[in-house]
N, C-alpha and C positions, 0 to 999 in steps of 0.2 A: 935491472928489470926491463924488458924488451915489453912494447907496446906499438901495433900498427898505429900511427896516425893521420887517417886521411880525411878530406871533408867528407859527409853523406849530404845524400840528395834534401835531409834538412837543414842542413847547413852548420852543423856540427862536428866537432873534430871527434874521430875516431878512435880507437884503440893503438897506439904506437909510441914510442919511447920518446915520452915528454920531453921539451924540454925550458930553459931557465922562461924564454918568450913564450911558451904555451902557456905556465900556469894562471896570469890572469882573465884568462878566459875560460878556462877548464872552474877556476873561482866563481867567474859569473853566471857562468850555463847550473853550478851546483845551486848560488845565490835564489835561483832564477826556479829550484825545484826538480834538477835536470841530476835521477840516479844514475846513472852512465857516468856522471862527473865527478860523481863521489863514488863509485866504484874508481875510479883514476887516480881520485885523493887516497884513499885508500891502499892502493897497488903500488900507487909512487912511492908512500910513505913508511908502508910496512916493515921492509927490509932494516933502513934505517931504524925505526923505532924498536924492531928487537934485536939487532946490535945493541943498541942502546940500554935496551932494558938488561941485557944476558951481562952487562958491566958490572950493572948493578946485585943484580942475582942469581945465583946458579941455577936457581927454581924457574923451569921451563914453564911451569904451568902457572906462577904469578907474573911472568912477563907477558905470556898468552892469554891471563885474564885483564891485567892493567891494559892490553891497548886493547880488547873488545871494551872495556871500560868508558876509554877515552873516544873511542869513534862512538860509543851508543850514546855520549853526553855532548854530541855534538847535534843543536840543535835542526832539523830537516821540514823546510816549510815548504807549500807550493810543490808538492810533490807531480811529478810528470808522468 
């Protein structure tokens, strides 16, 4: 999964294909309330987790509801 990532003029990293050094701070900007970060968490994660899920079941639409599941039971405070 390809993502731009560059700083912008507030000082946050952009859109661009993550990588192992970026995630803590893409954590903190989320931490911190920052949707941009968790759309990242998100984009990063996706692919992997339904690999993951399609192991487990051929049903397309419980592996597409288990991770909307999992991303809406991820707590979001301090929203930006």
């Amino acid at each position: 999964m390809l993502h731009l990532n560059q700083t912008t003029t507030t000082g946050k990293m952009a859109l661009r294909q993550i990588t192992k050094y970026d995630w803590p701070e893409v954590w903190k900007e989320f931490r911190e309330g920052d949707m941009e970060a968790f759309q990242k968490i998100y984009n990063g994660f996706l692919e992997k987790l339904y690999a993951y899920g399609s192991k487990l079941t051929s049903n397309f639409a419980v592996v597409e509801d288990s991770i909307q599941e999992l991303f809406l039971a991820i707590p979001i405070v301090n929203i930006k």
